[in-house]
VEXMIFI-258816 format. One record per atom (N, C-alpha, C): residue in three letters; x, y, z. Coordinates in pm, whole numbers, plus 50000, padded with zeros to 5 digits. Layout:
N
ALAXYZ
...
***
This chain:
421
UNK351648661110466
UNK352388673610440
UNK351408684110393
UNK351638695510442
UNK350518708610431
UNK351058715710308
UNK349908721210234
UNK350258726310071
UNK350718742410169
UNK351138748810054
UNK351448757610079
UNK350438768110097
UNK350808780010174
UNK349538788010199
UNK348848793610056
UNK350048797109945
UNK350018802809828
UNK350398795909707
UNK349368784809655
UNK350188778309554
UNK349928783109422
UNK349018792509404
UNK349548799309279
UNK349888810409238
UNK351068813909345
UNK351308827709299
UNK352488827109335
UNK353308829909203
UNK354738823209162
UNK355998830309275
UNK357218824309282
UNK358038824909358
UNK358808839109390
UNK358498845009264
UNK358928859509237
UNK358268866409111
UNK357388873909197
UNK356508877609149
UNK356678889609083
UNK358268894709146
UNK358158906109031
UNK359058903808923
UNK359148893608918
UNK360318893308767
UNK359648894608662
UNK357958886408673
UNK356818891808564
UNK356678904308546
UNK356948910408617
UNK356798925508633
UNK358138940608521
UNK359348928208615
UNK360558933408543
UNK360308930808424
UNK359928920908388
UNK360228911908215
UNK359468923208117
UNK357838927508200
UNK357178934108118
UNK357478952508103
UNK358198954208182
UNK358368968808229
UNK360208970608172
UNK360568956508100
UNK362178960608096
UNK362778973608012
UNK362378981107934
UNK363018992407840
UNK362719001507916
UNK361829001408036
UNK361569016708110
UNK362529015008248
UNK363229003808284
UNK363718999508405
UNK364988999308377
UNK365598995808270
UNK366408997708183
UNK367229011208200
UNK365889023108106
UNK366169034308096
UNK366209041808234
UNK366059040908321
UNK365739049408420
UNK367269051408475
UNK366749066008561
UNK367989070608597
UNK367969069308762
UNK366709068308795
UNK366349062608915
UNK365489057708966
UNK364799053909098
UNK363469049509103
UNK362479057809108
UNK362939068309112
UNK361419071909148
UNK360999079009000
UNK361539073508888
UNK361259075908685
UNK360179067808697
UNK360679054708783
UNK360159041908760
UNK358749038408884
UNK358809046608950
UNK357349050009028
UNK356469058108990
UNK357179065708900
UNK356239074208819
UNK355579068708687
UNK356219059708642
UNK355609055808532
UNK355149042008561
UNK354959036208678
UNK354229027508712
UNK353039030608741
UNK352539044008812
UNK352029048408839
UNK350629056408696
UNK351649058708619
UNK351099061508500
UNK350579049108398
UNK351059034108454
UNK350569026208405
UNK349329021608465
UNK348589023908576
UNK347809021608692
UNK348049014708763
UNK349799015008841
UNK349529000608906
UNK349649013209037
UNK348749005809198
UNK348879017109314
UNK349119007009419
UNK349469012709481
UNK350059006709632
UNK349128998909680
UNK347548996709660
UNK347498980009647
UNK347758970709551
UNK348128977209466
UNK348558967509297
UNK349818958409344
UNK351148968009441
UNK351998966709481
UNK352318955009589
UNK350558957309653
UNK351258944309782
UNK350898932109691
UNK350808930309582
UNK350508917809522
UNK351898912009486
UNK352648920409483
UNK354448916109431
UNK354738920109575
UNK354198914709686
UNK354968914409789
UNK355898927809857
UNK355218937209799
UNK355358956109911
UNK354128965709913
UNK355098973210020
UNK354118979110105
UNK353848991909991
UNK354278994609886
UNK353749006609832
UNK354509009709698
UNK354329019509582
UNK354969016509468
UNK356199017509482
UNK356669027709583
UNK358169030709583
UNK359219020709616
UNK358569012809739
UNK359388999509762
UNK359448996009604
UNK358368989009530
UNK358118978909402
UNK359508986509336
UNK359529003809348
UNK360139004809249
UNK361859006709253
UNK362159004709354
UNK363129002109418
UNK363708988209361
UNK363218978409372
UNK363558968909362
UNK363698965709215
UNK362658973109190
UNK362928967709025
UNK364048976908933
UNK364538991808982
UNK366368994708942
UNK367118986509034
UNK366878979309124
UNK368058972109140
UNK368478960909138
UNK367298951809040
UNK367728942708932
UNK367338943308826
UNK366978955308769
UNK367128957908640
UNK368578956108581
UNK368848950508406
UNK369968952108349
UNK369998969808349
UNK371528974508334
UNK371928985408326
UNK372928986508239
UNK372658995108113
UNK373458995308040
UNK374589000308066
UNK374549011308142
UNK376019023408193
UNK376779017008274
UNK376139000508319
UNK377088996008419
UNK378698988808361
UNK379308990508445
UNK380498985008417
UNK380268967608437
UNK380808960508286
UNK380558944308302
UNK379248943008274
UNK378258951108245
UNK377188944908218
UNK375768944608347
UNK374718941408301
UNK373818939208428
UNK374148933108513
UNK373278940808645
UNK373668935408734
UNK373208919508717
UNK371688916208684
UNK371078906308686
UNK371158893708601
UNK371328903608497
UNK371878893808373
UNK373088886108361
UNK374138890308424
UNK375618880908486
UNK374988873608592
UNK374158877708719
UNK373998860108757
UNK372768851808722
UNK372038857608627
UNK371228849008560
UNK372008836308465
UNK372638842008428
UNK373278833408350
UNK374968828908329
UNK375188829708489
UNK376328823808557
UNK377328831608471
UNK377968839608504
UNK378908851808412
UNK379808850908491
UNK380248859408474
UNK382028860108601
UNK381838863508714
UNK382168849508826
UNK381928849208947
UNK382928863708974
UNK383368861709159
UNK383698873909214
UNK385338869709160
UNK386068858609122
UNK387518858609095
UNK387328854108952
UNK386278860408883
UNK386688854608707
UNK387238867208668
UNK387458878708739
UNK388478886508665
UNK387868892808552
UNK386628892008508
UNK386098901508408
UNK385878913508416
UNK385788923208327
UNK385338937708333
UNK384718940208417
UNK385098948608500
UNK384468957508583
UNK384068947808756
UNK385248939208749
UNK384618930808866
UNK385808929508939
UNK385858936208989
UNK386768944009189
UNK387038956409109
UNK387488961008982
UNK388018970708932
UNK387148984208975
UNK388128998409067
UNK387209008109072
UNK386549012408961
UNK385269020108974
UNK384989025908879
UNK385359036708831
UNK385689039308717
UNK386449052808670
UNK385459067308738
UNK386519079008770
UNK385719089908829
UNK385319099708734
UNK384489106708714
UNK383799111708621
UNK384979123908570
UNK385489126708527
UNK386209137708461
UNK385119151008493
UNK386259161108558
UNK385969175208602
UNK386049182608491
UNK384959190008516
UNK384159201208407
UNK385749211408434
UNK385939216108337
UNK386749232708357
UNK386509239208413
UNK387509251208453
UNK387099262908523
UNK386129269808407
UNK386339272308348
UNK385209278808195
UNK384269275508180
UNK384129259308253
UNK382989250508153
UNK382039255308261
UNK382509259408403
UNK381609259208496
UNK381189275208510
UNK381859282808477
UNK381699297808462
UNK380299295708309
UNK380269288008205
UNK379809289808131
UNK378489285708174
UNK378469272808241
UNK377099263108308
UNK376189276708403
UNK377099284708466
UNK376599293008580
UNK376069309908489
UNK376239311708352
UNK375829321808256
UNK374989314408184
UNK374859305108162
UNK373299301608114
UNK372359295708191
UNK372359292908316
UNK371269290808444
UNK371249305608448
UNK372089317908512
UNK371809331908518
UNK370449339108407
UNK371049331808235
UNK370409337408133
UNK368839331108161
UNK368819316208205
UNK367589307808130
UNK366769314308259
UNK367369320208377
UNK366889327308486
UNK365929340008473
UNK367029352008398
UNK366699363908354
UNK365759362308220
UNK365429354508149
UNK364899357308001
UNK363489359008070
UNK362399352508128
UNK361369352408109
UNK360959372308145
UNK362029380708216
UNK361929393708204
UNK361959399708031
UNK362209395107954
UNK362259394307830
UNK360759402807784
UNK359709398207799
UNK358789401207749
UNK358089414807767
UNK358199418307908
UNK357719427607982
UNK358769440807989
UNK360029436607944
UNK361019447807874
UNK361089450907768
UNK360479443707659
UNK360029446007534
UNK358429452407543
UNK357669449007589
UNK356149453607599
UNK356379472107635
UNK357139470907756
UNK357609483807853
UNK357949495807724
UNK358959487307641
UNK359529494507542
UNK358699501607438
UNK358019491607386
UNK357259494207238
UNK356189504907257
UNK355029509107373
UNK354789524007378
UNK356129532507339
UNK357079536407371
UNK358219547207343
UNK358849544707240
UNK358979532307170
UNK359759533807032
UNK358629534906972
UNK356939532306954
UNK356139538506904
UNK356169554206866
UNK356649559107023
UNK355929576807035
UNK357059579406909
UNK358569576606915
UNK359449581906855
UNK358879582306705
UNK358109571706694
UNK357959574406536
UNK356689580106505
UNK356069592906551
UNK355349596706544
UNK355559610406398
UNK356729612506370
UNK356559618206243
UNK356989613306130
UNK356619596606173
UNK356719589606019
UNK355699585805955
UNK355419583505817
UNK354369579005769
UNK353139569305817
UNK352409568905788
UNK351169557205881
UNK351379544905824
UNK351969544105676
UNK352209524705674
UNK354119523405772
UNK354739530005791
UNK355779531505865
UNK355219529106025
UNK354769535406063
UNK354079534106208
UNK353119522006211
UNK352979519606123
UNK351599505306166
UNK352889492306158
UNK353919492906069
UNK355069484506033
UNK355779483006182
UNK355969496506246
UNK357009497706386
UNK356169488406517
UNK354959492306457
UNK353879484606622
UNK353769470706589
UNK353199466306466
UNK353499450406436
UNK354999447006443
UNK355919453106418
UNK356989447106443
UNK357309446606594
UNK356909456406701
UNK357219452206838
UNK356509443406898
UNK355029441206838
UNK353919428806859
UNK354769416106863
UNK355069415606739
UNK355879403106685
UNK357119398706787
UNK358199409906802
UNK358919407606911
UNK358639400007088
UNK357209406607082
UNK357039402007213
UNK356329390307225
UNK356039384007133
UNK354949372707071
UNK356549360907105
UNK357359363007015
UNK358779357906968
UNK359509356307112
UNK359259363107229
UNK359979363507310
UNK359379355207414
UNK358099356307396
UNK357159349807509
UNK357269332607477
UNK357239330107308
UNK357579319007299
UNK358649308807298
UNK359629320507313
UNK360979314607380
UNK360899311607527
UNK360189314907587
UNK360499318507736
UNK359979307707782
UNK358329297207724
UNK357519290907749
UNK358139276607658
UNK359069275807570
UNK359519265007544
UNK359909255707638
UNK359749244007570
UNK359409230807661
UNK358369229107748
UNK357509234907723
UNK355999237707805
UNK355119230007745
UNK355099228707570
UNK353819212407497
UNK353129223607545
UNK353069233507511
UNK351519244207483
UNK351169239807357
UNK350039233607329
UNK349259230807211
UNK349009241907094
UNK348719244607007
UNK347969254906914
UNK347119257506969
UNK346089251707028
UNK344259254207058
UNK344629260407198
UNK345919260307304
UNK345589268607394
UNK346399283007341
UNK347179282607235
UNK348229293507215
UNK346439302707152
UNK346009298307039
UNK345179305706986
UNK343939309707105
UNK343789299107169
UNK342409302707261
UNK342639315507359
UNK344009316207418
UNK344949327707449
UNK344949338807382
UNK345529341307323
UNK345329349007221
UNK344139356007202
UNK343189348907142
UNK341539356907165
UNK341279356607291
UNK341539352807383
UNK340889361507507
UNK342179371507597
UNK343189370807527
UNK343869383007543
UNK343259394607477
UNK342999395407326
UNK342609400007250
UNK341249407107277
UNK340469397007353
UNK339259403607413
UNK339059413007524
UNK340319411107571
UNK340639419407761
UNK341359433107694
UNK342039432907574
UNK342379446907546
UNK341439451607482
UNK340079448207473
UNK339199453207416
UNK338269461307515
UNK338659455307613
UNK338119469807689
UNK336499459507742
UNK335579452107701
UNK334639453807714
UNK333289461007612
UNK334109467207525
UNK333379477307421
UNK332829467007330
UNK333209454907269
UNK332409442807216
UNK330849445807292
UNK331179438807421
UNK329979441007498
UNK328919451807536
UNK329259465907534
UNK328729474307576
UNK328259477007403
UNK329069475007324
UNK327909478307163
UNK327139467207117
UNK327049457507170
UNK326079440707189
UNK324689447007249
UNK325249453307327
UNK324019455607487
UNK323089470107404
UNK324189476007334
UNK323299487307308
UNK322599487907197
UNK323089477907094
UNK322789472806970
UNK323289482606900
UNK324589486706904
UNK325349495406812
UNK326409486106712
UNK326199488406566
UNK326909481106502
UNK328429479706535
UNK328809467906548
UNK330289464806572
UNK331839475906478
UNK332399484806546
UNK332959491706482
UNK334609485006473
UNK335269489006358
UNK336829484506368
UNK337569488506415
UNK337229500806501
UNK338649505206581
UNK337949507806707
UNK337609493206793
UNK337259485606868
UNK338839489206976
UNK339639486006941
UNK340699490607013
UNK341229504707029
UNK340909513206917
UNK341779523706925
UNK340629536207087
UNK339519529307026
UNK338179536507144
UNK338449528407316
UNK339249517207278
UNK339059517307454
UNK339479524007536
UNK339099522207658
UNK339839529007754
UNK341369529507826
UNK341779543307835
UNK343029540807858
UNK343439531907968
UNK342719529108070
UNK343179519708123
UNK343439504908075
UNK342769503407957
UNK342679486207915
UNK344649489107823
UNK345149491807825
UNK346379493107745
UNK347299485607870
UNK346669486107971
UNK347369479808090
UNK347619461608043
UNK346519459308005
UNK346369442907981
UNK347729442807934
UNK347899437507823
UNK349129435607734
UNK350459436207816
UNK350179451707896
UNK351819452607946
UNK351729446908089
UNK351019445708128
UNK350349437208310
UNK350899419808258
UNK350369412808130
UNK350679398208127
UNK351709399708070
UNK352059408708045
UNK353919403407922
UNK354669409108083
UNK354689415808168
UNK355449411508339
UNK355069401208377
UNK354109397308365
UNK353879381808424
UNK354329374008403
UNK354899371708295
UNK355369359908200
UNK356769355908319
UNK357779362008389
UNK358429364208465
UNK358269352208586
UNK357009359008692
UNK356599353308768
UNK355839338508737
UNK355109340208589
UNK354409324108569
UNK355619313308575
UNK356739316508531
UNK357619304708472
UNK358469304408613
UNK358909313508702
UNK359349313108827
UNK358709300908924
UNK357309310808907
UNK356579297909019
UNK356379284208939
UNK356449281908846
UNK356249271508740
UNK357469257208772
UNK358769267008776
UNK359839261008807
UNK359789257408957
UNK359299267209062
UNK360009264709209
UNK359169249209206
UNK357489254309184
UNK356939240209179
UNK357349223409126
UNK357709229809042
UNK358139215908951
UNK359529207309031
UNK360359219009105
UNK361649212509147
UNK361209210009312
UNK360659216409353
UNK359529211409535
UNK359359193309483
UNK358389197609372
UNK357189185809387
UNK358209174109310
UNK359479176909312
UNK360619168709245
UNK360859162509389
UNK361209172309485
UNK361969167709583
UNK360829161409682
UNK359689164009659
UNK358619157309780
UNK359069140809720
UNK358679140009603
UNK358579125009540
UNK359639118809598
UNK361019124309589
UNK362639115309606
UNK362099113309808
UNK361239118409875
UNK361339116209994
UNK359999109210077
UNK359089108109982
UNK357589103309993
UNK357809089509982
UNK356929079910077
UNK357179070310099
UNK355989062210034
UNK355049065909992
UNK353709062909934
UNK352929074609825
UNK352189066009718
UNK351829079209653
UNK350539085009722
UNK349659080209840
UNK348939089209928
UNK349849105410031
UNK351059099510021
UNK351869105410101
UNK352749116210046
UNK352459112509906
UNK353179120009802
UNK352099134409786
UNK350999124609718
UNK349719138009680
UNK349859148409813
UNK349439140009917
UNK349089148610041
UNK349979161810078
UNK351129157510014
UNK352659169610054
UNK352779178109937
UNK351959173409855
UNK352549180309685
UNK350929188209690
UNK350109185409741
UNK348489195409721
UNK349039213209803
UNK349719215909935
UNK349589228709931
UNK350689232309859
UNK352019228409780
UNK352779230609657
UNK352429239409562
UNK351109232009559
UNK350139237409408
UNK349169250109471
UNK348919250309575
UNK347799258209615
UNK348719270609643
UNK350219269409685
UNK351279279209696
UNK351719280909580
UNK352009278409476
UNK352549279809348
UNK351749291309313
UNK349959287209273
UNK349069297209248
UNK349019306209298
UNK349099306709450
UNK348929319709521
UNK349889325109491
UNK350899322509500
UNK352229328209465
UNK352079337009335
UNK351779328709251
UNK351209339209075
UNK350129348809126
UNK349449345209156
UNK347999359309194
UNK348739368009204
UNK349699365009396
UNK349899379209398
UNK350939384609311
UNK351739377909231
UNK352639384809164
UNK351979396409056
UNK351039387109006
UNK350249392008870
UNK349569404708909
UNK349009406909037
UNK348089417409113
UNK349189426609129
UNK350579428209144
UNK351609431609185
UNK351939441609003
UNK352219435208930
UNK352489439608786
UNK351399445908745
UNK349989441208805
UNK348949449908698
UNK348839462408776
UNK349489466208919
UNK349219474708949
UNK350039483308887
UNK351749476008875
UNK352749483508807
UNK352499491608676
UNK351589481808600
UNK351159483608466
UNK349969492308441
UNK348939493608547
UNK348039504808552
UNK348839520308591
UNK349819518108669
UNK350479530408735
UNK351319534408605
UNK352069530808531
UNK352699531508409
UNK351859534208317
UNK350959535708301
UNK349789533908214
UNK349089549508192
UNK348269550608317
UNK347709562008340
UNK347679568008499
UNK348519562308539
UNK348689568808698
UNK348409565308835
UNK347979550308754
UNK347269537208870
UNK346079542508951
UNK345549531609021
UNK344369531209103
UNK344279541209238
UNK345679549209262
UNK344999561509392
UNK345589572009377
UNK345149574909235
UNK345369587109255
UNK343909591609254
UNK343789604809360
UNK342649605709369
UNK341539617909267
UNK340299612609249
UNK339449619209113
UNK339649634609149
UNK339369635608999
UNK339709651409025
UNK338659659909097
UNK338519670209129
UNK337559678909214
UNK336979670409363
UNK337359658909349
UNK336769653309454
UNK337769657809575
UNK337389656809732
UNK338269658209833
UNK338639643909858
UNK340119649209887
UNK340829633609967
UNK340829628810081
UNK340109640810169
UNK340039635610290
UNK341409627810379
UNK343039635610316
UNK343999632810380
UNK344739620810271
UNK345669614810347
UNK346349604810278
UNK345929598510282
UNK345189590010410
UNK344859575910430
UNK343049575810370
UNK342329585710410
UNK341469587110323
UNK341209585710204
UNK342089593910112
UNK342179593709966
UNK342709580609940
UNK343609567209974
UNK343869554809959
UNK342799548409953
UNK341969548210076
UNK341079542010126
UNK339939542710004
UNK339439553209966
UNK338639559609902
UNK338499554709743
UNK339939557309702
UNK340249552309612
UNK340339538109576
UNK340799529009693
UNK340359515209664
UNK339299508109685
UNK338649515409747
UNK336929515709760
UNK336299516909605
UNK336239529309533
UNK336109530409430
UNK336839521809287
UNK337629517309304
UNK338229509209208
UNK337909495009235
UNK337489491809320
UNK336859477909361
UNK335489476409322
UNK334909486409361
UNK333549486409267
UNK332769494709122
UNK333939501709097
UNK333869507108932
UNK333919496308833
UNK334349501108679
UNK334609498108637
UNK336129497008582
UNK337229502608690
UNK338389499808653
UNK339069486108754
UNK337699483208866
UNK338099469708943
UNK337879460908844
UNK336609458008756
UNK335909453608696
UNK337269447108542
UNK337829457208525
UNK339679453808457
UNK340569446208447
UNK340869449108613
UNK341629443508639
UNK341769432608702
UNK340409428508735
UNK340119416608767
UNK339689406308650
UNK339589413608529
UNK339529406808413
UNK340879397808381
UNK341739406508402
UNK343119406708380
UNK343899392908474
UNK343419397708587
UNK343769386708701
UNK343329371908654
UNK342069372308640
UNK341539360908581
UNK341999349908501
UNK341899362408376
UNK343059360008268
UNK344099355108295
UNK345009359008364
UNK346179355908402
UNK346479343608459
UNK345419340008543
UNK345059328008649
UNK344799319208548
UNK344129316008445
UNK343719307308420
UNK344919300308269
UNK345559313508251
UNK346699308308145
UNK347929304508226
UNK347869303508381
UNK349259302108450
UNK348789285408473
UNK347689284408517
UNK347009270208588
UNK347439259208433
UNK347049264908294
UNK347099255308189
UNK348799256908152
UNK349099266408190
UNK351209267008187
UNK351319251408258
UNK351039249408346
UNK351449240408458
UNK351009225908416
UNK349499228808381
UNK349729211208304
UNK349769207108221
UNK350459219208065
UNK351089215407971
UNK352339212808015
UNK353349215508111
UNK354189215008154
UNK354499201008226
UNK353589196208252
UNK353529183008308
UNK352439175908274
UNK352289178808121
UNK351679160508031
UNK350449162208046
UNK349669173208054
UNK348349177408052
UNK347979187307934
UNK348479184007803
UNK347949193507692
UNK346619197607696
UNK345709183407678
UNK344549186407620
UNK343819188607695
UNK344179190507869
UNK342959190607983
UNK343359208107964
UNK344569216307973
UNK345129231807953
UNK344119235707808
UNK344049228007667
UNK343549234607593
UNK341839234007620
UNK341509225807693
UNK340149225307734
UNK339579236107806
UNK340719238907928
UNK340029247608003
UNK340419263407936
UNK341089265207809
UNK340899278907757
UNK340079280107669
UNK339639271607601
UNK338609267707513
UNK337349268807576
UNK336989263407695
UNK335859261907770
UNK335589280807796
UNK336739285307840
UNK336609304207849
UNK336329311707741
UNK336889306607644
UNK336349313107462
UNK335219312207464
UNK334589300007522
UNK333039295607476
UNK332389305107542
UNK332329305307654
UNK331619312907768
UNK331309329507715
UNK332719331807722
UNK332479346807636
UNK331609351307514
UNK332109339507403
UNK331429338707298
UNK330039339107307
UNK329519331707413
UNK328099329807463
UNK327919339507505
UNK328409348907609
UNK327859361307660
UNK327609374907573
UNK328769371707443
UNK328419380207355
UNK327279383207264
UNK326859366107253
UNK325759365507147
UNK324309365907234
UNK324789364007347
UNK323399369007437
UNK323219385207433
UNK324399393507469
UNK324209407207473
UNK323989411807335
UNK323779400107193
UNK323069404607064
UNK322159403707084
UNK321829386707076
UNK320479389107094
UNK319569401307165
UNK319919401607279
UNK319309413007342
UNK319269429407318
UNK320359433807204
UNK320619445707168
UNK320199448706997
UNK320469435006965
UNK319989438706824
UNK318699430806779
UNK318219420206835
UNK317209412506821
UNK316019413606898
UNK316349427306999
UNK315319430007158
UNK314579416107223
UNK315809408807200
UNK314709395107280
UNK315459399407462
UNK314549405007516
UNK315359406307674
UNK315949390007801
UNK315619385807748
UNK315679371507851
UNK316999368807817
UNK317489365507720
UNK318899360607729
UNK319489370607774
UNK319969384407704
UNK320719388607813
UNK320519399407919
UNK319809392907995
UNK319419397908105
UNK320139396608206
UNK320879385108256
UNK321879383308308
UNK323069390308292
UNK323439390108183
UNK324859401108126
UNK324659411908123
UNK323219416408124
UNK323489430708112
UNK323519435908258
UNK322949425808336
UNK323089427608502
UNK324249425308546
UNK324819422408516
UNK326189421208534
UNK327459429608498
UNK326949435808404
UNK327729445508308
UNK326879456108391
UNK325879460308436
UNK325409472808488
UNK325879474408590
UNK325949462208714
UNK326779462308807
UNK328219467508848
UNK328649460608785
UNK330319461308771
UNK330819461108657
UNK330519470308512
UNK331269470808427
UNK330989459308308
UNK331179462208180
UNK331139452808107
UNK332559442608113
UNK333369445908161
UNK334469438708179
UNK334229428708240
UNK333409431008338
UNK332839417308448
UNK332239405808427
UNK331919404008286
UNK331469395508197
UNK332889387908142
UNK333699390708115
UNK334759380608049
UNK335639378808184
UNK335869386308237
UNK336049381108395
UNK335859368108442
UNK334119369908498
UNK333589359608567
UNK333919344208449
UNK333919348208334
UNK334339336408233
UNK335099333008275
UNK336419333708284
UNK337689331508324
UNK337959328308408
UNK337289335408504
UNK337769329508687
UNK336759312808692
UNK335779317008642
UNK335389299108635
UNK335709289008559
UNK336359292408469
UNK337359284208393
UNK338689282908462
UNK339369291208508
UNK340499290508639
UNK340389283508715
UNK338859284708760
UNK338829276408886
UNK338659265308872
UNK337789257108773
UNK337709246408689
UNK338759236408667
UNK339619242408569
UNK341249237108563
UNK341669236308667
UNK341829243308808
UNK342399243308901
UNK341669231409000
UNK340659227808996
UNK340459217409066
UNK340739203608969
UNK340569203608855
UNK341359191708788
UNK342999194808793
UNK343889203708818
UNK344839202608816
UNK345439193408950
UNK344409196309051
UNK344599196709195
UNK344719180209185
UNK344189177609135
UNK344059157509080
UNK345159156909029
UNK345809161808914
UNK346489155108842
UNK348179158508856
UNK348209169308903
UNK349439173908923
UNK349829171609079
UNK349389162509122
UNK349759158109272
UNK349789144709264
UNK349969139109134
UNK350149128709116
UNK351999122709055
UNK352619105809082
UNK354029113409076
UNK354219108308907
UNK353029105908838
UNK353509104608685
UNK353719117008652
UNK352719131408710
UNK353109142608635
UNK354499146008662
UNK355169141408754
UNK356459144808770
UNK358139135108699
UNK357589128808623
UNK358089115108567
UNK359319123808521
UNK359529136408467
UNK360919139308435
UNK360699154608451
UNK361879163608488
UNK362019178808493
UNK361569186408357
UNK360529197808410
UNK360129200308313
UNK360749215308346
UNK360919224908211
UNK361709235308216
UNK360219248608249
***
């Protein structure tokens, strides 16, 4: 008599599997919770043909549908014939008996369900209608006292701070990316003037903001519209790369459908963000075509032309591409705090603090210490295209950075293990 082809590898191989995985198989609401967090345990579609399938989703299939289930009527499925329970005529709970039908929501309850999807819809406009605002309830208080007026602008700061962090709840934004944010927001309404009194070796002055240029007032009100579009595309993504998983048959098959998701999500933010900062430069000071004064326009299409010629290589391209940057690289760490990536999001804003920080203390050295070699680079860069072009190029390589680790991790189906808001 011939041994068997496989004599040590037990009869059912995934019940070892069930036994060890039972409180997550348990809990699940379906399989593909339970492909995701298999997945997050390292097991992959060759882990899978070892329990006898072709890939995790089969494995995970099988394992909700002999998992015990608490919500079931009578008990598990598995656990009644494990241990011989009430055949098909023992007449116990829930055995031929239909299952009860779920009780219908109200007419109200559903009018109410359909005003807070509308609201949780409309809020992320929240920020950028408050930002919009606070120039004009500023101007109004222009014949009130100066601790009155400094009270009215921190208090609309605060509002829009308060609103943004409503909007981004349930996101697991860390402290270290909220603050790392923050200072390099902080640095983009600065105009660049850090840098250009580094370079010239002019002592650092405190009203660093009140001297920038009117175009940098754009920042602030350009990302508080954004806030809109980040959490839009944030969501379409999250509920796509929901529905690729429920229809992906492998997690090669999964990534492969969920990579231009992400590459559309982003693009999708660029252009929105390019879209608002133009709104927000035009609101601002009259946007990018209107054309210089005394100069000829050489017609309509001329003076466009002309004008975006010149703003592409000034220093007001040099801005708003700061801005863009900016924008890009706090939408990319939105996305994988949003899906279980805190500390790779606070890395890559942290990694942009640094950079800057570095470019600053190079344009000291070189302005107040005359050592020329360090910043020689920055100041070539800043002569080129603006001192703005320096916290820029920070950013977009930190953007781009995160964005190729995102490209890994968020096409994977643990990041999708439950709906994120």
């Amino acid at each position: 008599m011939s041994a068997p082809p496989y004599p040590h590898r037990p009869a059912d191989p995934v019940r070892s599997l069930l036994h060890r995985h039972r409180e997550l198989c348990a809990r699940a609401v379906d399989p593909l919770e339970i492909a995701a967090a298999l997945e997050a345990h390292g097991i992959t579609d060759r882990t899978a043909a070892r329990y006898r399938h072709r890939d995790v989703f089969s494995l995970s299939e099988e394992l909700y549908a002999r998992a015990p289930r608490a919500d079931e009527p009578g008990g598990a499925r598995e656990t009644d014939a494990a241990h011989g329970a009430d055949g098909p005529g023992a007449g116990g709970p829930g055995c031929g008996a239909p299952a009860a039908r779920p009780p219908r929501l109200p007419r109200h309850g559903r009018g109410a369900g359909r005003a807070r999807s509308a609201g949780a819809a409309l809020l992320p406009l929240l920020p950028g209608g408050l930002c919009a605002a606070a120039p004009a309830a500023y101007a109004l208080s222009a014949d009130l006292p100066a601790p009155a007026r400094t009270a009215a602008g921190a208090a609309g700061v605060l509002l829009v701070l308060l609103s943004v962090r409503q909007c981004l709840r349930g996101t697991a934004l860390n402290r270290t990316t909220v603050l790392g944010g923050c200072l390099l927001a902080g640095h983009a309404l600065a105009g660049g003037l850090p840098l250009t009194r580094a370079l010239d070796g002019h002592p650092p002055a405190a009203d660093v903001f009140a001297d920038a240029f009117p175009g940098e007032w754009c920042v602030p009100l350009g990302l508080a519209l954004a806030v809109a579009p980040a959490v839009w595309c944030a969501r379409w993504f999250a509920a796509r790369a929901r529905r690729r998983l429920g229809t992906s048959r492998g997690l090669e098959e999964f990534a492969a459908r969920t990579r231009p998701l992400l590459a559309a999500a982003v693009a999708l933010f660029v252009v929105a963000l390019l879209a608002v900062l133009a709104v927000a430069h035009a609101v601002v000071d009259g946007g990018p075509f209107g054309s210089p004064s005394g100069s000829p326009s050489g017609g309509p299409s001329g003076g466009v032309i002309s004008a975006v010629t010149a703003v592409a290589t000034g220093p007001e391209g040099a801005r708003i591409a700061e801005a863009a940057a900016l924008g890009t690289l706090l939408f990319v760490a939105l996305l994988l705090s949003a899906h279980g990536f805190p500390a790779a999001a606070a890395g890559g804003v942290v990694a942009a603090c640094a950079l800057e920080a570095a470019a600053l203390a190079a344009a000291a050295a070189s302005g107040y210490l005359r050592l020329a070699l360090p910043g020689r680079p920055v100041e070539a860069l800043a002569t080129a295209w603006g001192p703005a072009a320096v916290p820029a190029a920070a950013c977009a390589g930190a953007a781009l950075a995160l964005s190729v680790f995102a490209a890994s991790r968020l096409t994977g189906a643990s990041a999708h293990h439950r709906e994120e808001t």
